[in-house]
C-alpha positions in Angstrom: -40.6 -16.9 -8.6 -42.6 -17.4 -5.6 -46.3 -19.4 -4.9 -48.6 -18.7 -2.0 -49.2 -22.4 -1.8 -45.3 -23.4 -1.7 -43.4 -22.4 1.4 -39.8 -21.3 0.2 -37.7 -22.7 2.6 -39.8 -26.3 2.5 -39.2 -26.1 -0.8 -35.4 -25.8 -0.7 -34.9 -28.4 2.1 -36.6 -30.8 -0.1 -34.3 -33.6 -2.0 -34.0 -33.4 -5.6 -35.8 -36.5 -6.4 -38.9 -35.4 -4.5 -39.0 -31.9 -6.3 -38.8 -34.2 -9.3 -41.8 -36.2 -7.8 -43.8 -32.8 -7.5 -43.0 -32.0 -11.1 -44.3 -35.2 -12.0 -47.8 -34.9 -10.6 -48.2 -31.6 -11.2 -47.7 -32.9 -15.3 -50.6 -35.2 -14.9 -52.5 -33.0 -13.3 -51.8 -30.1 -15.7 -52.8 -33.0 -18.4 -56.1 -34.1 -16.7 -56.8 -30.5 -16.5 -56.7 -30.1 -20.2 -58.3 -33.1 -21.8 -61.2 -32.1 -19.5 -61.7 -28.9 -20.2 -61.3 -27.4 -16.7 -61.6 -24.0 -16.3 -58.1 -22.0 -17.5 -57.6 -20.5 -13.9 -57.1 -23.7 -12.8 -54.3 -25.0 -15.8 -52.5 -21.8 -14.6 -52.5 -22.1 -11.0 -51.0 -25.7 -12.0 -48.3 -24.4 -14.4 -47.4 -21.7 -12.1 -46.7 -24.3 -9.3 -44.5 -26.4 -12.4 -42.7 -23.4 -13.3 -41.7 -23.1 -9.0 -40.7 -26.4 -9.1 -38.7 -26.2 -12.0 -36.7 -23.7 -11.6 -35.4 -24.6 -8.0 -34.2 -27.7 -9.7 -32.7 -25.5 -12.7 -31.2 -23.3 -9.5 -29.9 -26.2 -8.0 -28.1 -27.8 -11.0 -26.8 -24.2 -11.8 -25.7 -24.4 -8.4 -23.7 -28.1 -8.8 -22.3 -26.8 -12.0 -21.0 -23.6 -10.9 -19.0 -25.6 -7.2 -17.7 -28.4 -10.1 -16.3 -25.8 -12.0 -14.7 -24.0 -9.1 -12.9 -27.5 -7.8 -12.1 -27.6 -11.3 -13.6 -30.4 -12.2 -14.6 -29.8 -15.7 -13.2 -31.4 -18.2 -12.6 -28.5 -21.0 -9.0 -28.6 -20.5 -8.6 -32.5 -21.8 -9.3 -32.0 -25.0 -7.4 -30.4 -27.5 -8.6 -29.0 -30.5 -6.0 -27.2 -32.7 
């Protein structure tokens, strides 16, 4: 998904915990948005830029799953069901 406002390749230098901070605000502001009755263009410019956000951290995990799994460090193999 891409955003005019969000420059991709900002967006995937940025730590975790700081796209977790822009998740964050962008929640508040999406809830200000709402209780005041602000105009729908607005609510979904916002959710559009929570949706970006989102899923570069849902990438990213993906990601850190997928290079634990080929070190093979998962740990399906210690237990054993029969």
């Amino acid at each position: 998904m891409h955003h005019p406002l969000i420059e991709q390749k900002e967006l995937r230098k940025m730590p975790d915990d700081k796209v977790q901070e822009e998740i964050s605000e962008l929640r508040k502001k999406r809830t200000m948005v709402i209780r005041t009755n602000n105009s729908p263009e607005v609510l979904m410019q916002i959710e559009n830029l929570l949706g970006v956000y989102q899923l570069e951290l849902a990438e990213r995990s993906a990601i850190r799953i997928a290079k634990e799994k080929e070190k093979g460090t998962d740990h399906d193999d210690l237990i054993n069901v029969e």
